[in-house]
N, C-alpha and C positions, 0 to 999 in steps of 0.2 A: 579471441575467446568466443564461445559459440552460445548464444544465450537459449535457457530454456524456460518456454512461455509458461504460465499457466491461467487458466481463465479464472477473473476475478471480475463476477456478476456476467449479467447478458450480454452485457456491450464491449466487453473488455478484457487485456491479456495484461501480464507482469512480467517481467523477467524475475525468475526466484534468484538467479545469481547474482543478483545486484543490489539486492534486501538487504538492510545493515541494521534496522530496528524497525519493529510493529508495535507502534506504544498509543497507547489511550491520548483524544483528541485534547482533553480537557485537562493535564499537569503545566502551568508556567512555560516550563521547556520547550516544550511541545510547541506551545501556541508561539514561542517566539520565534521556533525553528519553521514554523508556520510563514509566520509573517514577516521572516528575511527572505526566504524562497519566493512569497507574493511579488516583492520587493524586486527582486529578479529574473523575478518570469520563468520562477522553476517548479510552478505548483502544477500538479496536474491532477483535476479533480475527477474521478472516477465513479461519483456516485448520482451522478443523471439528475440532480435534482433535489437528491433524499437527503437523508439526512449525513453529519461527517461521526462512523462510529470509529474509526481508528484512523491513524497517520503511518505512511510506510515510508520510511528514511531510505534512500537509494546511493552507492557510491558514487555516482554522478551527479549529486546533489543536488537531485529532483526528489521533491514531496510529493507524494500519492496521496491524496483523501478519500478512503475508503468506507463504500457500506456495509461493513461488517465490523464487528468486533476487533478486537488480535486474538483471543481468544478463536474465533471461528475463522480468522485466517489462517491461525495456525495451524488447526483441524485440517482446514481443505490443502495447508501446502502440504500436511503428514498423509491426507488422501495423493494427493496425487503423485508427492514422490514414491510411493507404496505402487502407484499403477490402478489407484480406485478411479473413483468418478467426482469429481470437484460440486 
């Protein structure tokens, strides 16, 4: 399977083919799906520092902590698979 990247923030890529859910940091769920990943060393924290405005669930069941919304990642994945600018 051939992944395609896309830049999420300055420092960093995603594979979009591997995105299973972009959900808000702060639901129950989340935080516990959160903190099994911690658990297992599947977190990967992608926001430098700043703040966690979303969580991106991966089918290799790795956690993204993202600075952006889901909201404005959804945006930038609807950019880029369109061929705009992220």
């Amino acid at each position: 399977m051939r992944s395609e990247l896309m830049p999420l923030g300055a420092k960093g890529v995603i594979a979009v083919n591997r995105i299973l859910v972009v959900a808000n940091p702060h639901s129950a769920p989340i935080k516990r799906a959160v903190h099994r990943a911690r658990e297992e060393g599947l977190v990967v924290n992608m926001t430098y520092g700043g703040k966690v405005e979303s969580v991106i669930l991966l089918d290799s069941g790795h956690v993204v902590l993202a600075p952006f919304g889901p909201g404005e990642i959804i945006e930038r994945l609807r950019d880029w698979r369109e061929g705009g600018s992220t």
